[in-house]
C-alpha positions as CSV (number, residue, x, y, z in Angstrom):
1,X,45.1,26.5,215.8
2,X,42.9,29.6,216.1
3,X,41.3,30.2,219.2
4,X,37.1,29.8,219.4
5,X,36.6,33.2,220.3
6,X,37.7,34.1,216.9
7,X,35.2,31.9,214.8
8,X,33.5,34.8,213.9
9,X,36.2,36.6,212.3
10,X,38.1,33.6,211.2
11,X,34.4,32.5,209.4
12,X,33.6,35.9,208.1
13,X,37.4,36.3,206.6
14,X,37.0,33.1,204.5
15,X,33.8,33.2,203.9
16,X,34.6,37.0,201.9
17,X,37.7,35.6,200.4
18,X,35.5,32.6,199.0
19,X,32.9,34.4,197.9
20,X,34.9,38.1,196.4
21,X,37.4,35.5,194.3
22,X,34.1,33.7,192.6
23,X,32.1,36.7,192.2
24,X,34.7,38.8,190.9
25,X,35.9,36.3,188.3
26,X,32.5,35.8,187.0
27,X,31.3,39.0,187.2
28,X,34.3,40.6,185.7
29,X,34.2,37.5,182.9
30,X,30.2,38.7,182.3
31,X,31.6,42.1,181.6
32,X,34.7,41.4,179.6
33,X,34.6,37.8,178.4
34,X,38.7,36.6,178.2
35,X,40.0,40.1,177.2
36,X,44.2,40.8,177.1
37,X,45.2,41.2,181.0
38,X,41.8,39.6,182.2
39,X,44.1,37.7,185.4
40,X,45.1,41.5,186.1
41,X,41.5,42.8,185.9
42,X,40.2,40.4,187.5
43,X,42.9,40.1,190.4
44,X,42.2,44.0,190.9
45,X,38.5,43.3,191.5
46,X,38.7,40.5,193.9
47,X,41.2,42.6,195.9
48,X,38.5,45.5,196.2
49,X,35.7,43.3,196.6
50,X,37.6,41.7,199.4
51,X,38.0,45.3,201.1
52,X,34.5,45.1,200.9
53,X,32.9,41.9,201.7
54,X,34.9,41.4,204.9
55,X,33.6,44.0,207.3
56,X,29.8,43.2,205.5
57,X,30.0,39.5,206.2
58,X,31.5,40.6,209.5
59,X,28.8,42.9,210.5
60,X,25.8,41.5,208.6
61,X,26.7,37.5,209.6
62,X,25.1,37.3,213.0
63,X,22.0,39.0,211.4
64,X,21.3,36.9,208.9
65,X,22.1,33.5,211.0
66,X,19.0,35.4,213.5
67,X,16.7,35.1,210.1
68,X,17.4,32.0,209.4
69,X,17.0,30.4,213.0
70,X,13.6,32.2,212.5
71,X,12.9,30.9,209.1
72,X,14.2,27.0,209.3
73,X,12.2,24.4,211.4
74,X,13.8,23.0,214.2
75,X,14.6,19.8,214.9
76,X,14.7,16.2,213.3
């Protein structure tokens, strides 16, 4: 098992691999409906997406998680 002090990263890793292998399936389906090599295309752009979404989740998570405490009522 991992560690806690590495929730953070360990969240913010699969939260970017979810969310770049959805996005970048539907997004490059939008584009290019079930084209010849769509698995390829598509594979490509989850790979760069990842590059990208892991150091934004990384670096934006802790900000957003301060909005919503702000925004969300607590208690019962």
């Amino acid at each position: 098992m991992i560690p806690k002090k590495y929730e953070r990263v360990v969240f913010s890793f699969f939260m970017s691999l979810f969310m770049s292998f959805m996005m970048s399936f539907i997004i490059t389906y939008i584009n290019l409906e079930f084209v010849d090599g769509f698995i390829l295309i598509w594979l490509e752009a989850f790979v760069k997406a990842f590059c990208f979404a892991f150091p934004i989740i990384f670096i934006v998570g802790p900000l957003v998680q301060k909005i919503v405490k702000k925004i969300v009522i607590q208690g019962n």
